[in-house]
C-alpha positions as CSV (number, residue, x, y, z in Angstrom):
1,X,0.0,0.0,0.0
2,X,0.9,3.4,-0.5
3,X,0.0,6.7,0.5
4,X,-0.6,9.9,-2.1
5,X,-1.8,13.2,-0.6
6,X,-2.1,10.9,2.5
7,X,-4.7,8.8,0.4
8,X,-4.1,5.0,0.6
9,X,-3.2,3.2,-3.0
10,X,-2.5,-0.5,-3.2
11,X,0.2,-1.4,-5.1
12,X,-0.6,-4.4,-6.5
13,X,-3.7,-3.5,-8.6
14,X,-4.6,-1.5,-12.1
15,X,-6.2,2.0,-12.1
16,X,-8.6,3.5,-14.1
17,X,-7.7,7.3,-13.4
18,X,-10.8,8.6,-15.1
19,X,-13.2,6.1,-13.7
20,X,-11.9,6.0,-10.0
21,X,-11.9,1.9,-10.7
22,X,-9.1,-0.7,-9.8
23,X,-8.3,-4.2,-11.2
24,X,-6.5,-7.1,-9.8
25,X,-6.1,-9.6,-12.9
26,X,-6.0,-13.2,-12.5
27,X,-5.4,-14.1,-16.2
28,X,-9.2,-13.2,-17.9
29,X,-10.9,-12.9,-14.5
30,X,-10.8,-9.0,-12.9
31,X,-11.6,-8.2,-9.4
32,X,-12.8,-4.8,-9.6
33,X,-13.4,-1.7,-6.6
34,X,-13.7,2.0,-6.0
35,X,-10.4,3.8,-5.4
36,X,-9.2,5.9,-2.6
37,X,-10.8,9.0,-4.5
38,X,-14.4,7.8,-4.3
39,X,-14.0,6.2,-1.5
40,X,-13.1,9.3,0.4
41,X,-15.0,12.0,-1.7
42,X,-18.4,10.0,-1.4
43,X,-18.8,10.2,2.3
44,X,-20.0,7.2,4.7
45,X,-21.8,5.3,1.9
46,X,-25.3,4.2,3.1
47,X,-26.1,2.1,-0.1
48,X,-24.7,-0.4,-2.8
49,X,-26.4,-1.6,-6.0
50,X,-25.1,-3.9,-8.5
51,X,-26.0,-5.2,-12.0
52,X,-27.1,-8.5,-11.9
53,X,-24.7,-11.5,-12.2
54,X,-24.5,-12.8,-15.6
55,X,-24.7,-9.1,-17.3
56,X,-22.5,-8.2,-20.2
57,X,-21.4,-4.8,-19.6
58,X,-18.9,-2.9,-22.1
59,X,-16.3,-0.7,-21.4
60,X,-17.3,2.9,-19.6
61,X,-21.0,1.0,-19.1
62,X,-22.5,1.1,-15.0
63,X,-21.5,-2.2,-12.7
64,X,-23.7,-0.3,-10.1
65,X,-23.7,2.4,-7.6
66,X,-22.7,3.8,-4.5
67,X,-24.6,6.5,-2.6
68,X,-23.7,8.9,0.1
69,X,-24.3,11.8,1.7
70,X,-22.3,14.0,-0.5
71,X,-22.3,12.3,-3.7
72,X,-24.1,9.4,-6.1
73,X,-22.2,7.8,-7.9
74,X,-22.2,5.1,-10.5
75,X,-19.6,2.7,-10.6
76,X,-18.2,2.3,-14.6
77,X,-16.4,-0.7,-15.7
78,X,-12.9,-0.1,-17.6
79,X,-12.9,-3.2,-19.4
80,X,-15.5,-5.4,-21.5
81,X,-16.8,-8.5,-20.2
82,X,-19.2,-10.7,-18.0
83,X,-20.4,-9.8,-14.6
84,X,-19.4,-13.1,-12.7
85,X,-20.3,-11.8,-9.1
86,X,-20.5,-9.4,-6.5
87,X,-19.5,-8.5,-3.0
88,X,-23.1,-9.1,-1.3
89,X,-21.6,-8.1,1.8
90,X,-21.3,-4.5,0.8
91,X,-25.2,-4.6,0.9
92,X,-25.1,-5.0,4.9
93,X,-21.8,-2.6,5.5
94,X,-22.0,0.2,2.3
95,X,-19.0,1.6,4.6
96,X,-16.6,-1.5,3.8
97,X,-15.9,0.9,0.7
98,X,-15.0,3.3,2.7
99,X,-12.7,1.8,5.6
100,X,-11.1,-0.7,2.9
101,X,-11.5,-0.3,-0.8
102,X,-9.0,-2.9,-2.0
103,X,-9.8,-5.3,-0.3
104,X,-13.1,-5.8,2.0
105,X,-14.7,-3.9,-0.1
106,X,-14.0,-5.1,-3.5
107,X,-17.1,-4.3,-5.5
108,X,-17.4,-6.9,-8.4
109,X,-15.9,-9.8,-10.4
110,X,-15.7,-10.1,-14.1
111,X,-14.9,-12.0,-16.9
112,X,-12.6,-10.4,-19.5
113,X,-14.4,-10.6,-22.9
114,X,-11.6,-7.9,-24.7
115,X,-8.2,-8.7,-22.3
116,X,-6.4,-6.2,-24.5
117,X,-7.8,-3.6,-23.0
118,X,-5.6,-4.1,-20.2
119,X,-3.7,-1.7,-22.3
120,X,-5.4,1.1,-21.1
121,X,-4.8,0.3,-17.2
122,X,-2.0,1.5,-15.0
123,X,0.3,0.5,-12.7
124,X,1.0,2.8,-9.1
125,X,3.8,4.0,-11.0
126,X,2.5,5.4,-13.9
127,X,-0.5,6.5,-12.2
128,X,1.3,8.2,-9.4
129,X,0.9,11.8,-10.9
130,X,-2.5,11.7,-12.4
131,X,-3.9,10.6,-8.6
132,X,-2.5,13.3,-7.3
133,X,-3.5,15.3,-9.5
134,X,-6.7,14.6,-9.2
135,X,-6.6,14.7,-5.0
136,X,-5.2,18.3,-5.5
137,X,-8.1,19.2,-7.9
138,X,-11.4,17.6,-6.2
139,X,-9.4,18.3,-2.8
140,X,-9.9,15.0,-1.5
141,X,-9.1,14.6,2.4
142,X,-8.2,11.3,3.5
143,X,-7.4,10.4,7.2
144,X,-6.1,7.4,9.2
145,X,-9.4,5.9,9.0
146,X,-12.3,6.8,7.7
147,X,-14.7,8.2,10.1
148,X,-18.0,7.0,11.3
149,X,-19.0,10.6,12.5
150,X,-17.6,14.2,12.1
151,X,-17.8,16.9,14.7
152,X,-17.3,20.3,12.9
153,X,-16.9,22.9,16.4
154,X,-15.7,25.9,15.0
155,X,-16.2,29.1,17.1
156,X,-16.9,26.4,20.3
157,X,-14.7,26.6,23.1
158,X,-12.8,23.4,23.9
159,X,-14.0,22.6,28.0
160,X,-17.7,22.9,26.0
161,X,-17.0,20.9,22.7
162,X,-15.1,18.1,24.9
163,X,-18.6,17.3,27.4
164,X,-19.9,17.1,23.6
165,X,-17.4,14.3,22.8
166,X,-17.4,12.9,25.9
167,X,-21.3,12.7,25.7
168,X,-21.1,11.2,22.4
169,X,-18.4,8.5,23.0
170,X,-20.2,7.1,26.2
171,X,-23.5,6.1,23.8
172,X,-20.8,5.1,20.9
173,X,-19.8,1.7,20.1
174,X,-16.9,0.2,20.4
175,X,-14.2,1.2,17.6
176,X,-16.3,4.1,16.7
177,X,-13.9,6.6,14.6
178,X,-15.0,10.1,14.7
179,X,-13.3,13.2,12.9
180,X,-13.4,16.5,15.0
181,X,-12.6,19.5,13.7
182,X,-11.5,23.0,16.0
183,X,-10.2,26.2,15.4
184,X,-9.5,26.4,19.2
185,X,-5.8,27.2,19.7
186,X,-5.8,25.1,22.5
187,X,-7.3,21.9,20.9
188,X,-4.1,19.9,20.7
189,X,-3.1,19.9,24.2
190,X,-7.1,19.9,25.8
191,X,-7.3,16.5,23.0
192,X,-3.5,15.4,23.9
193,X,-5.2,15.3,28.0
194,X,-8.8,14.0,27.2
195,X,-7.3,11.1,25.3
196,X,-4.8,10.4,28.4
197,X,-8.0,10.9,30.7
198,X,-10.6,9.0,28.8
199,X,-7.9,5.8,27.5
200,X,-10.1,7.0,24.0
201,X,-6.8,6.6,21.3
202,X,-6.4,9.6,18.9
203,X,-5.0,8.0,15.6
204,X,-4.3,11.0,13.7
205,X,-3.3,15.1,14.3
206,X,-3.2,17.3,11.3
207,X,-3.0,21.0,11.5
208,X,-4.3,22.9,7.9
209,X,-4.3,26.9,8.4
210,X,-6.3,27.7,11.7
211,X,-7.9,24.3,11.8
212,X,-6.9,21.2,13.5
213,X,-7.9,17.9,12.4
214,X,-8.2,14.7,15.1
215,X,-9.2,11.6,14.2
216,X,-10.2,9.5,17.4
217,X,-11.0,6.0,17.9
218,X,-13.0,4.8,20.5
219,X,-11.4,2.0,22.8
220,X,-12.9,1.7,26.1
């Protein structure tokens, strides 16, 4: 795996720059998924369609869908061929895009009717620049782990925004990720102490302008 604009990017599949898609060949059979740019832009998916098994689908034509609450989007195949299954489990957990796109959450298998157009596919390497590219222009955000729930306290004073946390992470379950967001100049050290207080683990601090950034992870 490896990280661009701090987006994860495994680097052991095919991308489809323009189609946010990955393959993983195995000779004519394709595992195909969402990359890190979907996954993150969408937002916590709360639903996953699929063509049925058994569907011939051409190159650019829908697999399926994804929705969230920032975006619908349909999932476009970058090769030609026969839809030979898909990831049912995606139906009970939509999120499994989110938290792990190459794998969990793989979206749909297919059978390679045109394998030359494996041509058009490319390695990490080659697709380094364009992902980034396309991060910097859609301004995708990605984090540690991708967060259940997101706690945007700007203007809130920390003692008042940490009862708020503290309130919410009591009713939470376990392993419960939340993204809080503060323009409280204090936020790091008041987080740095909650965490050491509440034995809640904060996987991630990221400072951007005035803002700071914590991803936290419940754990007791």
């Amino acid at each position: 795996m490896q990280k661009l604009r701090n987006c994860p990017f495994a680097d052991d599949v095919l991308y489809d720059i323009e189609r946010n898609v990955w393959v993983r060949l195995d000779g004519d059979e394709a595992t195909l998924g969402v990359d890190s740019v979907l996954a993150w832009l969408s937002g916590p998916l709360t639903s996953v369609a699929f063509k049925p098994v058994g569907t011939v689908v051409e190159k650019g034509m829908s697999l399926g869908s994804a929705e969230g609450p920032r975006h619908f989007d349909t999932v476009k195949s970058p090769l030609t061929g026969t839809i030979t299954g898909v990831n049912a489990a995606l139906k009970d957990d939509p999120k499994l895009l989110n938290r792990d796109p190459y794998g969990a959450g793989w979206f749909v298998k297919l059978r390679m009717s045109k394998p030359e157009e494996r041509s058009s596919l490319l390695g990490i390497g080659a697709a380094r620049r364009p992902l980034e590219t396309k991060i910097d222009e859609l301004r995708v955000r990605c984090f540690a782990a991708f967060p259940d729930y997101e706690m945007f306290e700007i203007g809130s004073e920390c003692a008042g925004v940490l009862v708020k946390l503290d309130d919410f992470m009591s009713h939470a379950p376990m392993g419960t990720v939340v993204h809080l967001v503060s323009d409280e100049s204090t936020a790091e050290v008041e987080l740095i102490a909650w965490s050491e207080r509440t034995h809640q683990e904060i996987l991630e601090t990221r400072k951007e302008g005035n803002l700071f950034h914590f991803i936290i992870e419940k754990t007791t």
